[in-house]
N, C-alpha and C positions, 0 to 999 in steps of 0.2 A: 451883622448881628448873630447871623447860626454859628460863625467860628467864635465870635466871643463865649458865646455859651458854651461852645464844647471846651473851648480852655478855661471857664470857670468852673467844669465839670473833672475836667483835667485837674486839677490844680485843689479843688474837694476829695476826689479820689487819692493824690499822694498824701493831702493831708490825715487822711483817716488811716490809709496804710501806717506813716508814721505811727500814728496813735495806737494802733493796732499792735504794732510789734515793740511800745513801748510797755500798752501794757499786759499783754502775753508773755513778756520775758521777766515775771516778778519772783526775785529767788526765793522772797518767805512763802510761795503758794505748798511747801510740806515744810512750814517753819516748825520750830519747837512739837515736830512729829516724837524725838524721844521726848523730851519735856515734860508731855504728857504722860510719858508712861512711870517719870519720876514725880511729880508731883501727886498723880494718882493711888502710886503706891504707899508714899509717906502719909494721907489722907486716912487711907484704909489703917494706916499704925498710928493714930492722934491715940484709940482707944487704949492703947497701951501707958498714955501718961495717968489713966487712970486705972493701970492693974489692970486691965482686962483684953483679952485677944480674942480678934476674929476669928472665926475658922477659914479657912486656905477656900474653900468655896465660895466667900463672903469677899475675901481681898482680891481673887481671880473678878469677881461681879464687880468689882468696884473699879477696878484695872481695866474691865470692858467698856465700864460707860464712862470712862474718862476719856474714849476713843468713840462713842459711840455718835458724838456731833458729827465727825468727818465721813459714817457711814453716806451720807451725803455725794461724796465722791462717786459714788456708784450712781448717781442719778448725773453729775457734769460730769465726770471723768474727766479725760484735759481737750477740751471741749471751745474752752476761752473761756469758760464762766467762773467768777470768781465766788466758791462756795460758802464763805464769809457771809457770802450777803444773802444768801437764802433764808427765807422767813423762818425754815427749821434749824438755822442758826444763830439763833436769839435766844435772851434770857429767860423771854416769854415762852418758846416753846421746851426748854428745860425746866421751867416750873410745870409746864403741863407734865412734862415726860417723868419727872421726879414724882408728884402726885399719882400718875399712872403705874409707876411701879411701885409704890408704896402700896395702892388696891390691889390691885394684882398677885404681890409677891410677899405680902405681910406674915403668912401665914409659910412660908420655905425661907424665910429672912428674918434677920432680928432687927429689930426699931432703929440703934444705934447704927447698923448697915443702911438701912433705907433711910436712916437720915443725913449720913454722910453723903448719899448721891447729888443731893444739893450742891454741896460745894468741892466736889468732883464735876460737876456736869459747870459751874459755875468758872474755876479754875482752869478748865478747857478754854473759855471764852477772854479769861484774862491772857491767860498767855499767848492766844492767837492777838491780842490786840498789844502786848506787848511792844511789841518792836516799832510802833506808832511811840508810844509814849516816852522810848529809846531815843528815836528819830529828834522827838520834840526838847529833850535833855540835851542835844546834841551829842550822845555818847557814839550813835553812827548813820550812817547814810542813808537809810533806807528805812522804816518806809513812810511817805510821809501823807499819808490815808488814812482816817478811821478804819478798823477793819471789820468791826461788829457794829451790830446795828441793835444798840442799846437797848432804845425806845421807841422798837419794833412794837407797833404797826403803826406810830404814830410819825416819829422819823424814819427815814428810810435811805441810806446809799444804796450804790447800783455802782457796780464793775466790771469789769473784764478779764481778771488777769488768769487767762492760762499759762502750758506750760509751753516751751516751744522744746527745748533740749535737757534732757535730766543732769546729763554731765554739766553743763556749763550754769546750770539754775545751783546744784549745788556750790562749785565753786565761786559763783555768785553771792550765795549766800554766807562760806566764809568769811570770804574778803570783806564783804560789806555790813554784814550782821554781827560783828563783834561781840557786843552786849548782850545777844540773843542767845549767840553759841557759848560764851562762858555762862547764863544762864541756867543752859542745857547740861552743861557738864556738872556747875554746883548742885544741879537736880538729883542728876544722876548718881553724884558721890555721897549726897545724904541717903537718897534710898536704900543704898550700897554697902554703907555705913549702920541703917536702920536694918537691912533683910540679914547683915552678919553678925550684929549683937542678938536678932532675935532668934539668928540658927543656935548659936552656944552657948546662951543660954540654954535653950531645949533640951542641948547636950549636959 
């Protein structure tokens, strides 16, 4: 009876190790890290389809909080917790946090800035959950988990995935995120595209 038990503890123990290092080793844990920084930029430039430009303070602020969900990392770090799933990585607490600097910062910000935090801070969250909805297209391999937890605090996922090696997370994410990474680059080339018509113009 006592060996059975230690080999059915046996045998729980490799199982979990597996689990463990399957899901520790997820290459989108810094997915569409530029992404963000292209998406959030083009955001801070919509006001230009109507004639009007933010000041450089305003698009730097806006360029902040479209990174400012993964401030997060700093509480896991790579840790094995996967920061996705943290209550302060929901929609719900971007609406708080969007409200909160609207109070706050109304009076050193103009409206049009503090209203675009919305969908900077909102945009954040599509493109982390992107590569699910990739996965589910069949355009590639990986990943095939909700990654946001929508209808926080009413639905809730729970995960694990740290980092285990940076080198091989990225080349992971290469290979396998396809859809993700030409995503990343069209981001990157509109913004790109956006930040050099609106330097020569100036000129």
């Amino acid at each position: 009876m006592k060996s059975r038990r230690l080999k059915t503890l046996s045998e729980s123990f490799s199982r979990a190790k597996i689990t463990l290092k399957h899901e520790t080793s997820d290459p989108l844990f810094f997915k569409m890290f530029v992404g963000h920084l292209g998406l959030s930029y083009l955001i801070s430039q919509a006001p230009r389809l109507k004639g009007k430009r933010l000041p450089l303070g305003e698009v730097i602020f806006l360029i902040f909080m479209g990174y400012v969900f993964d401030l997060d990392l700093l509480i896991t770090g790579l840790n094995g917790i996967n920061h996705h799933y943290l209550p302060i990585h929901t929609p719900l607490f971007g609406l708080l946090l969007g409200l909160l600097s609207y109070a706050l910062l109304r009076r050193y910000f103009s409206r049009t800035c503090l209203f675009l935090v919305f969908p900077v801070l909102i945009g954040h969250l599509v493109l982390d959950e992107v590569a699910y909805w990739f996965y589910l297209l069949g355009w590639q391999k990986i990943i095939d988990i909700s990654q946001i937890n929508w209808f926080y605090p009413f639905v809730q996922n729970h995960g694990n995935d740290g980092l285990l090696n940076i080198g091989n997370v990225v080349a992971s994410y290469l290979s396998q995120a396809q859809a993700n990474v030409v995503l990343e680059i069209v981001l990157m080339i509109l913004a790109g595209i956006v930040f050099l018509t609106s330097f020569f113009k100036k000129k």
